[in-house]
N, C-alpha and C positions, 0 to 999 in steps of 0.2 A: 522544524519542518523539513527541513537539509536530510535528517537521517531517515526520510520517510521515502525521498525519491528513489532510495541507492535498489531500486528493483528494474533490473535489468532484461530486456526481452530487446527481441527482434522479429520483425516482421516475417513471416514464411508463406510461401504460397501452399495453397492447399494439395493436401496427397492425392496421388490418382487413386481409385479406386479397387480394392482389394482383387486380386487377380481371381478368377471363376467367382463373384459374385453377382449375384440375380443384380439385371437390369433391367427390370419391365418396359416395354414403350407404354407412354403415360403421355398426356394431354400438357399442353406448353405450361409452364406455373404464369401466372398472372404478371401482368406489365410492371404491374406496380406493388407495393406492399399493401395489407388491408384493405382493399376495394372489389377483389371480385377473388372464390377460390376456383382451383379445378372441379370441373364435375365430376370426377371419378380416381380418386387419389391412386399413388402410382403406387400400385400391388396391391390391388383392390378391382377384384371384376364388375362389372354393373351387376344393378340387382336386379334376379331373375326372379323374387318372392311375390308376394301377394301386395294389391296397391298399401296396404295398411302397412305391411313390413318394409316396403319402398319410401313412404313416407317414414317412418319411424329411422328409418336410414339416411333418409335428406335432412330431417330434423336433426339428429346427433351431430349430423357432420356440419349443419348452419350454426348450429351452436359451439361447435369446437373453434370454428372458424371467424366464430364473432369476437371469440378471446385471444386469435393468434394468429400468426400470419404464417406460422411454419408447425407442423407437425411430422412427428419422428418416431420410432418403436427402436427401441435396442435391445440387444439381447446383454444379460448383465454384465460382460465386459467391456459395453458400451460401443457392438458395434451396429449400425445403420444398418435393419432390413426391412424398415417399410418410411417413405418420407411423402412428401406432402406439401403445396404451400409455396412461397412467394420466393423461391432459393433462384430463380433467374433472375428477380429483381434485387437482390443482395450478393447475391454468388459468382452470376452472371451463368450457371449453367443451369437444367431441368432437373428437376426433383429428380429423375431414374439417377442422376449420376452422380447423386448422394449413397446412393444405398452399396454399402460395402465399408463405406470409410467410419472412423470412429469419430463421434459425436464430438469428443474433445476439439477434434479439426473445426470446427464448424466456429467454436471461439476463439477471441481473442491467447496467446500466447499467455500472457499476465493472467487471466483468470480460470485457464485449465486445471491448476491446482485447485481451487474452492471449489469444481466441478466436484473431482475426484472426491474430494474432502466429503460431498457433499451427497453423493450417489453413493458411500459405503454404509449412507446412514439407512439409505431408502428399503433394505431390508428389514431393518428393525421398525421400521414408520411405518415403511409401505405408501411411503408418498414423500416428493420434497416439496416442501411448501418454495412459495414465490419466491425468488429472490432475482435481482438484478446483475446480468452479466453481462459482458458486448462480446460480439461478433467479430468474427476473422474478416470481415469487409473493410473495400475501402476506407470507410469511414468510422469503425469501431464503432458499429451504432449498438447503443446500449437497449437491450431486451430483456422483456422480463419471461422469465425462464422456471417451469414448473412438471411436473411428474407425478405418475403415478404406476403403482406397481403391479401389473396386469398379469396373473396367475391363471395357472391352464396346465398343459401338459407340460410347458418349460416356459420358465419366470420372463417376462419383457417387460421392457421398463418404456412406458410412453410418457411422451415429452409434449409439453406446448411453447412452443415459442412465438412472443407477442412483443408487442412495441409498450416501453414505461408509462404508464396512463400519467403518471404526474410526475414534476421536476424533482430531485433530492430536496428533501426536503428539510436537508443541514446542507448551507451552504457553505460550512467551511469544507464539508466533507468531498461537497462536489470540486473548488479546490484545489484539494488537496490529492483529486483524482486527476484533476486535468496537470498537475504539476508531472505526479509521477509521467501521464502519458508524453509530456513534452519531454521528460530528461531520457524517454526511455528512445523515440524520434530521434534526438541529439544525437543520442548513442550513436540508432542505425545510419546516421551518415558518417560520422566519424567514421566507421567501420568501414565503410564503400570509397572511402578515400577522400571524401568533401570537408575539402576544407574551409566553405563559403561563410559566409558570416552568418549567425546568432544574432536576429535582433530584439533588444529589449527597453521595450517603452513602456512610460509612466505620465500617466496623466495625474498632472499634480493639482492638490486642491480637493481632491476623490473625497473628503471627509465633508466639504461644505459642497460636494454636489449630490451626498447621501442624506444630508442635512433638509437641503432647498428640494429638491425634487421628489415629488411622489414616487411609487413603484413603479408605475408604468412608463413615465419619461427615464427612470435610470434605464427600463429594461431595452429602450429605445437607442439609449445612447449607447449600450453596450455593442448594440445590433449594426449600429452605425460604425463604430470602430474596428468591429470583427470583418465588415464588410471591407472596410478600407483597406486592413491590415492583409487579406484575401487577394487585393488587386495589386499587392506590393512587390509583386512578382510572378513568376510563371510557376504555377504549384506550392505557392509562397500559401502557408497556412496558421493563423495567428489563434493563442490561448491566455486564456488571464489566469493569470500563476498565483494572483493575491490582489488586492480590491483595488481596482484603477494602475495595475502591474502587468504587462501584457508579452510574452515572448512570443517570436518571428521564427518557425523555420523555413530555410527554400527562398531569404529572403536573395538577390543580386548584390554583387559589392558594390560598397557606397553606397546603398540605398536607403541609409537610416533617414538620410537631413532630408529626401523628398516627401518617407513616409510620415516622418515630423512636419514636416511643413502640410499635407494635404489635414493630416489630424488636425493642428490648430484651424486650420480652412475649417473645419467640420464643426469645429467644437465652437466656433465664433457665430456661427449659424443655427447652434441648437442650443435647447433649454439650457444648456449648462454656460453659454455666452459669460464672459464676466467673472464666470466663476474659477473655471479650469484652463490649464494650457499642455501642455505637452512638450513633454524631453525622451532623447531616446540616445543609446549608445548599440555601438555593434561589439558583437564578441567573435574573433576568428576561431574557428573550431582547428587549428593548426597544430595537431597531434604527434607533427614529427617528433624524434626522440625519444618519446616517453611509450611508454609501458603502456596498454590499452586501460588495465586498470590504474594507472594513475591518470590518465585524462581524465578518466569518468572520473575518478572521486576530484579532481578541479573543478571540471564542470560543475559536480551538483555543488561546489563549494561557491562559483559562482555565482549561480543560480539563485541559491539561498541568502545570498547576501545581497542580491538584485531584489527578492520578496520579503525581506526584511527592512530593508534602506534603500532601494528605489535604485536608478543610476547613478547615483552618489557611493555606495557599499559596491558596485563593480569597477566604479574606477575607485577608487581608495585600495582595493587590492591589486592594482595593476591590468586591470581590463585591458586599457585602451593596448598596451600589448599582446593581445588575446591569451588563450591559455597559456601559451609560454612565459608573456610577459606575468601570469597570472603567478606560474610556477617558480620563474626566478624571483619575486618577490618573497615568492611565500619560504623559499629555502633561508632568505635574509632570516625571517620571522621566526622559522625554526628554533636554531638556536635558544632563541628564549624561552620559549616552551619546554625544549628538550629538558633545559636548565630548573623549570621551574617542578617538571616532575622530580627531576634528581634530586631536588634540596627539598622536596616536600612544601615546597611553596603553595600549596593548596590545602582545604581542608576535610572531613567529610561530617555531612551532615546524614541525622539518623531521625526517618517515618517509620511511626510505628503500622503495620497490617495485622488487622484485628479480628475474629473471628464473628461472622455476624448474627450468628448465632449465642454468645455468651458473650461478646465486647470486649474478651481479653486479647491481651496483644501476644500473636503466634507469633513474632520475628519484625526486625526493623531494615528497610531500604536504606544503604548508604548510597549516599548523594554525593557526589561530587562539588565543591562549591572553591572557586579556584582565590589565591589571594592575591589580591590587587600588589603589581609589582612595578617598579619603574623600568619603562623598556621592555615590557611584555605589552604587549598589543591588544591582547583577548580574556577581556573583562568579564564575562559573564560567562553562565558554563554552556549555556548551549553553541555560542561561537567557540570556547574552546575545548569543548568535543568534537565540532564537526570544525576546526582549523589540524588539531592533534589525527584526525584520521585523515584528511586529505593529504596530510604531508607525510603519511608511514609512521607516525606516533601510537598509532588505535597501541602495542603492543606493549609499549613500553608506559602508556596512561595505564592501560588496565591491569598491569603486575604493581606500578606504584600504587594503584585505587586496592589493588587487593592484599598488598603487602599491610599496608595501615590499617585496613578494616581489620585483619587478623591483628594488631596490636588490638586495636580495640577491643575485638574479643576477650584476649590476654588478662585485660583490665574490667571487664564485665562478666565476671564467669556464670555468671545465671541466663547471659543473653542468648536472642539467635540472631545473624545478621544475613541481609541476602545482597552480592557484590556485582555490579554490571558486568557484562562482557560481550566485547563486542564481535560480530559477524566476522573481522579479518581477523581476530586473536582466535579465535575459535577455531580455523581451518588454518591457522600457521602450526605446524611441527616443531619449531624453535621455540613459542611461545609454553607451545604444552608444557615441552622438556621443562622452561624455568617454571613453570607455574606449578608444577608436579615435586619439584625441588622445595620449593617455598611450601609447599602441602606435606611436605616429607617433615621439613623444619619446626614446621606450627602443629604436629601431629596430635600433643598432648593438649594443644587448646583446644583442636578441634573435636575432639574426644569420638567416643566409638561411634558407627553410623544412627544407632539410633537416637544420640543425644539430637540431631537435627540442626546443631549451630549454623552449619555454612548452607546457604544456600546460592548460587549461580542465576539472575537471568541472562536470558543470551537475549539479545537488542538486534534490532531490523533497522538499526544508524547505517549497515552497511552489508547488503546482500553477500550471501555465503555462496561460490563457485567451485570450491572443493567441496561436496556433501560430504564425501568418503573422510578427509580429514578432519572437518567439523565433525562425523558422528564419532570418530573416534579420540576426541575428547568429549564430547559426552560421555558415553561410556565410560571410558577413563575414570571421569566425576561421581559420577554414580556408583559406580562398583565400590569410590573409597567414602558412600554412604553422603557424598555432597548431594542435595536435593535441587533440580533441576526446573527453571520455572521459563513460558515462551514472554518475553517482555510485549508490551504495545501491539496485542492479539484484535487482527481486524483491521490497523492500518494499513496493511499491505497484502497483496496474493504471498508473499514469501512464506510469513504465518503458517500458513495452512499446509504450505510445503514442510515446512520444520516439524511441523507435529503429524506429518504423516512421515518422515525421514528420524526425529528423534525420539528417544522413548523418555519422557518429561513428567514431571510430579505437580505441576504447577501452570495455567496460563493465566495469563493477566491483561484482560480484556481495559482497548484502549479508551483513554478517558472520555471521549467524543464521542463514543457510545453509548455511555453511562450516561454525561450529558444530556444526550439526547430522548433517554429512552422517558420522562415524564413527557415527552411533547406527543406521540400518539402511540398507537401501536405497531406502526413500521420498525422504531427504533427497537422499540420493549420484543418483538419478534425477533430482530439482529442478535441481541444477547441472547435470550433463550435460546437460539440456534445455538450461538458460539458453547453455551453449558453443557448444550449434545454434546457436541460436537466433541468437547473434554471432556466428556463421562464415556465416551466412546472412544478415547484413546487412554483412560484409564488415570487421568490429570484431575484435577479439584480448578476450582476459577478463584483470580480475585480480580474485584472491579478497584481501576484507580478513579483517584479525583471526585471522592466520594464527598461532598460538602457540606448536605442539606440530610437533616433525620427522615426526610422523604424518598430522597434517595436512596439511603441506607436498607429503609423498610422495601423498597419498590426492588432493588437487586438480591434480598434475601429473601422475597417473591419469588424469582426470577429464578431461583436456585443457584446464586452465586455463595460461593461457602468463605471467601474472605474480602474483607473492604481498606482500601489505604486512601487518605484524605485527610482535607484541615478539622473535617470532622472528629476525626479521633487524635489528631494531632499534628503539629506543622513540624519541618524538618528541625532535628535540635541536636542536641549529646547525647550521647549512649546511657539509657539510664543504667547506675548500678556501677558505670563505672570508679574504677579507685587509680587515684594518680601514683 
């Protein structure tokens, strides 16, 4: 989950409005969201036509306005010349002082990319279907967001913006949203110089109060703690990062033991009495020294090991010292990682991705799978992936990971394998140089580009901040015929960024999607997008986590063209290899 928050944004206030463009004076937007619209939208004269044409015009507009609380026209580069709707109770200004700015403004930072992504399609569609995005407001309030492509003497793109009729309806995915927005909050105060504490509580027992309680009493008790964690300071704003895992930002110092203490108050009083209690620690966001990207990558290392193992996994790596103590810890721990990459102390395992149209296997994922060492500390691979990037390893794991996989190939000459690579190796220049060397070396295994052996994903473990030098190892890879694939497509806004930034052969939509898509048509709508979306940047899909021959059948519906899962096979040996 650790490699999913590393998507970094900052809060911005919204641009003024483009210089010489139309302001109409328009009628105040409504007090409130969805209860009442303007009578005369702003760049929009009243009607002077016939009663039938007046109604036919009140009609459209009560019906626009039964689905959305904001309405917008852009011209195709997406800027505001006609707006509408509830932007004084969101925005806090009148719909006239919308018009000129680009529509992207109106969102959230995090999902202005999926906008763009998503409006190059709308010429080819001529509409974007629904999809859920949040807003640049206070509150990130999540809206559901839709288009159509209104042709005339010059193309406009009109927009409705409405409030989500129903909750996500995969909760890990919700989450897994509220995680990223907390690390991404973190960030912006670290950045402004606050160094106040992080607080992160766990109400333990969470398994026997999902157990004992109905849906309605959990969603109660949720309400009750969110409420509490709310008054735990002035602008103190609390999220659950993972089920009965709650982070504090804006909490006061030392205020963990009073927020602890009113929680058990709470919880001794509500259905969950008996069952649950409450622990909590603080984290000092105390970034002197260090590098702005290595706090982040501490923090979400924190983080992830606070929603993994609760306050137990933040102090085990050194919490109670805040980041720093987190950092001097983690340098002890070094060492033994650095060691175990050196000596090969790790293994790799090999999934086969198979074509779902004919079931034969096009190419195998190597996996990482690390070996148990004495005096190495991180057992499993996903802590020691997201331990090896926190501590400036991503570079030296991913040239060991790809040095070995190229043995493997050596020794399986009929295979193809595809090697992770992560977001900081990708935009490091020292990394390329050896990785390009190592490619120089293994030339005759790799054999000509169309043999197709090596393929590259790049991973969203760890948001890219150089585009310019990530694209240009791409590029790099490609020219010398390596095929380029986006890893975990859909867990993050990054995604959408990367494949509108790189030119990729490959996305591979994430497992939580696939999951999810036999449960309605929301989800089975997400993938079909996302296969636009890759057939519109010139990429093929594969879905992971493929399990069930329903699923299989249901994404090769879907127009997915490759599948990887226990379905087809669990991680193993290279087949075909010779010792």
């Amino acid at each position: 989950m650790f490699g999913r928050l590393a998507r970094r944004a900052t809060t911005k206030t919204m641009p003024e409005p483009i210089a010489g463009a139309a302001t109409p004076a328009v009628p105040a937007a409504p007090a409130s969201p969805a209860r009442t619209s303007p009578a005369v939208p702003a760049g929009e004269p009243p009607s002077t036509g016939a009663p039938a044409e007046a109604l036919a015009r009140e009609r459209l507009r009560a019906f626009a306005f039964a689905a959305a609380d904001m309405l917008v026209e852009t011209t195709p580069d997406g800027t505001i010349t006609f707006a509408s709707g509830a932007f004084e109770a969101y925005f806090a200004v009148p719909s006239s002082a919308i018009i000129g700015r680009r529509i992207a403004s109106l969102l959230s930072p995090a999902d202005r990319a999926t906008l763009a992504m998503a409006q190059a399609l709308v010429p080819v569609r001529g509409r974007l279907a629904p999809m859920v995005l949040h807003l640049a407001d206070a509150a990130r309030s999540p809206m559901m967001v839709a288009a159509r492509l209104a042709t005339g003497n010059a193309q406009r793109l009109c927009f409705a913006i409405g409030p989500v009729p129903l909750p996500p309806s995969n909760a890990n995915e919700a989450q897994s949203q509220a995680l990223g927005d907390f690390a991404r909050e973190a960030e912006a105060l670290m950045a402004t110089g606050n160094t106040g504490p992080l607080g992160l509580v766990e109400v333990q027992g969470w398994a026997d109060v999902k157990h004992r309680l109905n849906a309605l009493e959990q969603q109660r008790l949720r309400q009750g703690i969110g409420a509490l964690m709310g008054e735990s300071g002035k602008g103190a704003r609390g999220s659950e990062l993972a089920e009965g895992r709650f982070g504090v930002l804006g909490m006061p110092h030392s205020g963990i033991d009073t927020l602890v203490r009113k929680l058990d108050q709470f919880l001794s009083r509500s259905a969950a009495r008996n069952i649950a209690r409450a622990s909590g620690t603080e984290l000092k966001l105390d970034a002197s020294g260090m590098a702005a990207s290595t706090a982040h990558r501490v923090l979400r290392y924190a983080v992830s090991r606070f929603t993994a193992e609760g306050t137990a996994g933040v102090t085990a790596v050194g919490g109670a010292g805040g980041l720093s103590g987190i950092l001097a810890q983690a340098e002890m721990r070094t060492q033994s990682v650095r060691a175990a990459l050196a000596g090969n102390r790790f293994r790799l395992a090999f999934q086969p991705v198979v074509s779902l149209e004919t079931r034969a296997v096009h190419h195998y994922e190597a996996l990482l799978r690390p070996i148990a060492t004495p005096g190495m500390p991180t057992g499993n691979t996903q802590e020691f992936v997201t331990f090896a990037e926190a501590v400036g390893l991503a570079e030296v794991m991913d040239l060991a990971v790809m040095e070995q996989a190229l043995m493997a190939l050596r020794a399986a000459p009929t295979a193809s394998v595809a090697v992770n690579m992560s977001g900081l190796s990708a935009q490091s220049e020292a990394y390329r140089d050896r990785l390009f060397d190592l490619l120089e070396q293994m030339r005759a295994v790799i054999g000509p580009p169309e043999a197709g052996r090596l393929l590259v994903e790049l991973t969203e473990t760890s948001e890219i901040e150089d585009m310019a030098s990530a694209a240009a190892t791409v590029m790099r890879l490609r020219e010398r015929g390596v095929k380029m694939c986006l890893d975990d497509f859909g867990a993050g806004a990054a995604g959408f960024r990367y494949l509108q930034q790189f030119p990729v052969d490959y996305i591979k939509i994430d497992g939580a999607f696939v999951q999810a898509a036999g449960n309605g048509p929301r989800a089975r709508n997400m993938v079909a997008s996302m296969v636009e979306l890759a057939g519109a940047a010139g990429a093929q899909t594969v879905a992971e986590m493929i399990e069930t021959e329903e699923q299989a059948v249901l994404m090769r519906e879907l127009g997915v063209h490759q599948g990887q899962g226990w379905l087809f096979g669990r991680p193993g040996g290279l087949p075909g290899a010779k010792r």
